[in-house]
N, C-alpha and C positions, 0 to 999 in steps of 0.2 A: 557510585551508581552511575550508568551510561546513563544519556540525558538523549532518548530514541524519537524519531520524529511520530512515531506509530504509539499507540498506548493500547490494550489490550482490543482484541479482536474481538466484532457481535457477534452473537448466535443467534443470524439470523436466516430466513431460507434461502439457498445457495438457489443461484442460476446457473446452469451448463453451457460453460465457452470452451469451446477447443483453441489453443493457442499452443504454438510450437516456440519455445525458448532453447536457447543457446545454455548447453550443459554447463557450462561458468555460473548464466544467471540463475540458474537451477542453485546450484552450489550458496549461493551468494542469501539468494531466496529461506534455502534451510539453515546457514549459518544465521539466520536476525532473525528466524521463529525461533531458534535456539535462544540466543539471547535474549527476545523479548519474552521468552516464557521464564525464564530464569528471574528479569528483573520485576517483571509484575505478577511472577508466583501462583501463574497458571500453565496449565496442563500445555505441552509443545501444541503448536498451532501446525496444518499442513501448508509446509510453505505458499504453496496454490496461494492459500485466503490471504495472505497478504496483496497480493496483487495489485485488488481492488480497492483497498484502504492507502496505498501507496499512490496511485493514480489517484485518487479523488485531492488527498495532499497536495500531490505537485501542482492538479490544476488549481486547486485551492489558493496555493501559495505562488502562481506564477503570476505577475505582475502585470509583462506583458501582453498576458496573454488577458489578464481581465480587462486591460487599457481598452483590447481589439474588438471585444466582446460587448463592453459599452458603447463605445463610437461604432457598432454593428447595427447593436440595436437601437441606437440614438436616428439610426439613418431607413 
């Protein structure tokens, strides 16, 4: 079993962003809703929704970027 940084996607109500991606990350996008539907045995997800679960991660998980965020608001 892939050990995915993403675990199933909410069903919850969608917002409308227009955003232009580069047809690779497109590709990249539907290749890991591929596989995260396979590993957690739910229905393929539109790559789109990852987007936003992917970005909440990274900042979640960026270090630095929480360090900046405190000494921001610290000031």
């Amino acid at each position: 079993m892939t050990k995915l940084k993403l675990g199933p996607i909410a069903d919850d109500k969608p917002v409308k962003v227009t955003v232009e991606l580069p047809a690779s990350l497109h590709r990249d996008l539907a290749a890991y809703a591929d596989v995260l539907a396979r590993e957690s045995n739910h229905p393929p997800t539109d790559p789109v929704r990852l987007i936003v679960p992917m970005l909440e991660r990274f900042i979640a998980t960026d270090r630095a970027f929480a360090k900046a965020r405190r000494n921001a608001e610290s000031t």
